[in-house]
N, C-alpha and C positions, 0 to 999 in steps of 0.2 A: 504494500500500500504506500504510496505516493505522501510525500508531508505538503499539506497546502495551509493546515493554519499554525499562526504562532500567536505568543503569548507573551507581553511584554511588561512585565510587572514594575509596575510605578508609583507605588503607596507610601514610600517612607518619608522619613520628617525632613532627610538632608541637615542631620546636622553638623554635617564635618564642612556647611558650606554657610554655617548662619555666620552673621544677620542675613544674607540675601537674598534665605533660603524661610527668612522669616511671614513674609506673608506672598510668596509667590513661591509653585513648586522645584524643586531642585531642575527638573527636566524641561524646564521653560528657559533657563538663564540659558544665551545664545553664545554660540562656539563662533566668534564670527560674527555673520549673519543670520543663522537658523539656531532655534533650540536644539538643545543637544537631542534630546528624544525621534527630531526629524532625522538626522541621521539614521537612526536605528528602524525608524521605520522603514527608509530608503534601504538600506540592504536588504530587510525582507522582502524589500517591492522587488528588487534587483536581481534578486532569489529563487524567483519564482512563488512566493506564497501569495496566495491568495486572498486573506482572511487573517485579519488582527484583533486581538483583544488584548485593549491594555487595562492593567488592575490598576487602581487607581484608590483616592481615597479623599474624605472630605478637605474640601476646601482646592479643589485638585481641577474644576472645569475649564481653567482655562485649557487644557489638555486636550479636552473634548474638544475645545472651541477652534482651537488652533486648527484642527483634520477637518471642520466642518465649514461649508461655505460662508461667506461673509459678502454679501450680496451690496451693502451698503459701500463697502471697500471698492467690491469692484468696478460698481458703477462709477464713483469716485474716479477709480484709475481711469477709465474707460473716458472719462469727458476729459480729464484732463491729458487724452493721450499717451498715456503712459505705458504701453503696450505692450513691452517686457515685462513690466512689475504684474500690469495683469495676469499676464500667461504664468508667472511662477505664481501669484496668488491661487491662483484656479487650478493649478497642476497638484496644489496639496490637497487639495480636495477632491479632485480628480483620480487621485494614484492607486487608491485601494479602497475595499470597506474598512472601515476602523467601528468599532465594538466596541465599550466597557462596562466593569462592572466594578461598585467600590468593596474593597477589604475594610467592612466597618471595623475590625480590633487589628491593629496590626502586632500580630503572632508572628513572626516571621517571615522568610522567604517559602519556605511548605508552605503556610496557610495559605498563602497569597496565591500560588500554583493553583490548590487546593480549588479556588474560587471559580477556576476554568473549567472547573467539571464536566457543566451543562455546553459549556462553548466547541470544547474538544470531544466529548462523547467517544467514540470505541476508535478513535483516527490517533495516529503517533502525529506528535507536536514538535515545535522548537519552540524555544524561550530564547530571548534576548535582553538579558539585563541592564537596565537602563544610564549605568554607572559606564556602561563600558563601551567607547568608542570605537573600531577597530576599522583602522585604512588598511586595504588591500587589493590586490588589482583583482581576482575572482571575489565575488562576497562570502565570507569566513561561515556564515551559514549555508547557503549554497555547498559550500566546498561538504561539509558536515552530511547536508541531505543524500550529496553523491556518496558519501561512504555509508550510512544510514541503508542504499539502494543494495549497497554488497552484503554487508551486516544484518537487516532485518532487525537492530535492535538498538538500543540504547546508545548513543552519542554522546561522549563530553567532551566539547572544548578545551585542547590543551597549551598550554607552554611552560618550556625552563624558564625556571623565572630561580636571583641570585639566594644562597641559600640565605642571606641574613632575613629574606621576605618568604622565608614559608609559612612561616606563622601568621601570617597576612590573607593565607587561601586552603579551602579545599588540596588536598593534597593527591597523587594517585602511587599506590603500591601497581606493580605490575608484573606479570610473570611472560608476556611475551612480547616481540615486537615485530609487524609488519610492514616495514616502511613507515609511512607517518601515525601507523595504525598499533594501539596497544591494549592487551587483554588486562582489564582491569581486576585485580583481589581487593583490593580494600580501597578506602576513603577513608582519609584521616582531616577533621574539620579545625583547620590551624594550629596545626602542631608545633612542637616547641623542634626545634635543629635537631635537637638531639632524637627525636619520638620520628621524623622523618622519612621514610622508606625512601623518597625519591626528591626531587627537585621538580617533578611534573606537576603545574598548580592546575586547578579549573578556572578558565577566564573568562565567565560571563557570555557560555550559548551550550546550549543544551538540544538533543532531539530525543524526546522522551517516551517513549510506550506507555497506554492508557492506563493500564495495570498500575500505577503509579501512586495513581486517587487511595484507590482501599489502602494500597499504602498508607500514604500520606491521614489518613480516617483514623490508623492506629497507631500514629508516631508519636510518641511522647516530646515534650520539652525537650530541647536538646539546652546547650550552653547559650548563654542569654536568658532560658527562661523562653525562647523560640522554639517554633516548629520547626527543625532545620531538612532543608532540601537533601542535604549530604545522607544525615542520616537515614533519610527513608528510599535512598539510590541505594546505600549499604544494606537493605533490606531487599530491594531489589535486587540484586547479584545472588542473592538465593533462589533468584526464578527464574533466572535467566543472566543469557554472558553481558556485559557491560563493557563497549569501549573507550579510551581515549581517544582523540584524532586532534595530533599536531597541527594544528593550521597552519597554511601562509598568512601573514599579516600582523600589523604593530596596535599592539594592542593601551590602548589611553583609560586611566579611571578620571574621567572627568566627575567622580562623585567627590573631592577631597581638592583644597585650595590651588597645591602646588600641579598635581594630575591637570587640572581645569585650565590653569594658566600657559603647561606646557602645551596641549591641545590645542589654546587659540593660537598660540603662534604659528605651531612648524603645520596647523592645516590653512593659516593663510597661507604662509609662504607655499603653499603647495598649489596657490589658488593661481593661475594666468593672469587674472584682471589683477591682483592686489599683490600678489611676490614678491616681481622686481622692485617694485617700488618701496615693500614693506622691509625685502633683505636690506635695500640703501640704506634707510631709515636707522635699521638697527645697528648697521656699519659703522653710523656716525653717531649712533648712541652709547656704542662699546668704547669708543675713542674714549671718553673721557672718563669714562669708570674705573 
């Protein structure tokens, strides 16, 4: 079976980004020019999915609002001939169905999955976590669903990441390795260096079997006092094989001050219209520091 919807959970308070994160949601402050969230939508679109649901949670509509037409905007642009700014306004709205539903208690990342129950039904899904930016020339999901096609099963997005930052991710044990592809044994949810089995972190995309739910129905609290994701994949691995897949691509947490700040730059500079002129800028702004 084919993966056409995903699930993009977006409920949390953002607080490794307050104030700014204080009365607008983390996934609205703009990378650039676009909320960070549009990016992530843009790969699924790019990906082939079909069908978005994002979690979401009070206080959170402008999220909605942003994927949904804005008819007064575009009339606007339209008299004032603005032609370009229309077509991208109208292209967001245009690109896909977007979906959501709020996680009124925020329990975690599980509960929050949880919440797609009804949206995903007996179909394998991808998640794309909203923290996490990821430039690459194929999109990092995509790459995931082609392996998903060979595997039939459970998908984590992986990379080495330095051992001082294990403790920062999901971790993966593994006993085999197929090219970018590896048989996962365990998950360990930010281990200390020492408790470590590997260097392989999970980085924010997933393609998950339904089977998941009743999981997720029977997971206790994990650390935090959360429903944790990790823990109910580690349950998982009892029903079925579970793999890693290496991606291509550089992967950004824009949920955290310094992650956010290095994301705006090196993806302008990556922009035609704004690079050259923003590398100058910076050339002449290193001069004197």
């Amino acid at each position: 079976m084919k993966v056409k919807k995903a699930v993009i959970p977006a409920a949390g308070w953002g607080t490794r980004l307050l104030p700014a994160t204080k009365a607008q949601p983390k996934e609205m402050l703009p990378i650039v020019d676009k909320p960070s969230i549009q990016y992530i939508v843009e790969e699924a679109v790019a990906a082939g999915i079909e069908d978005i649901l994002i979690i979401t949670s009070k206080d959170k509509q402008s999220i909605e609002d942003h994927f949904d037409k804005s008819l007064a905007l575009e009339q606007a642009l339209e008299k004032q001939g603005k032609t370009e700014l229309l077509k991208e306004v109208q292209n967001i709205s245009e690109m896909i169905t977007i979906h959501s539903v709020r996680q009124k208690e925020q329990k975690g990342l599980g509960h929050a999955i949880h919440c797609a129950k009804s949206f995903v039904g007996d179909e394998p899904f991808a998640v794309l976590l909203g923290d996490d930016i990821i430039h690459s020339q194929e999109p990092v999901i995509k790459q995931m669903m082609e392996a998903y096609e060979k595997k039939e099963t459970a998908i984590l997005g992986c990379k080495t990441v330095a051992k001082k930052d294990v403790n920062k991710y999901g971790i993966v044990d593994f006993s085999q390795k197929d090219g970018d592809i590896y048989k996962v044994e365990d998950l360990i949810e930010k281990p200390a260096l020492a408790e470590a089995p590997s260097e392989l972190a999970i980085l924010g995309r997933y393609i998950i079997t339904p089977d998941i739910f009743e999981i997720l129905e029977n997971t206790a609290p994990g650390k935090g006092g959360e429903i944790q994701l990790t823990d109910a994949l580690k349950t998982l691995l009892d029903k079925r094989a579970v793999y890693g897949y290496d991606f291509e691509g550089k992967r950004y947490d824009v949920g955290n001050k310094m992650g956010f700040l290095k994301t705006t730059v090196e993806l302008a500079l990556a922009r035609e219209d704004l690079g050259p002129e923003f590398k100058e800028y910076l050339k002449e702004l290193t001069k004197n520091l």
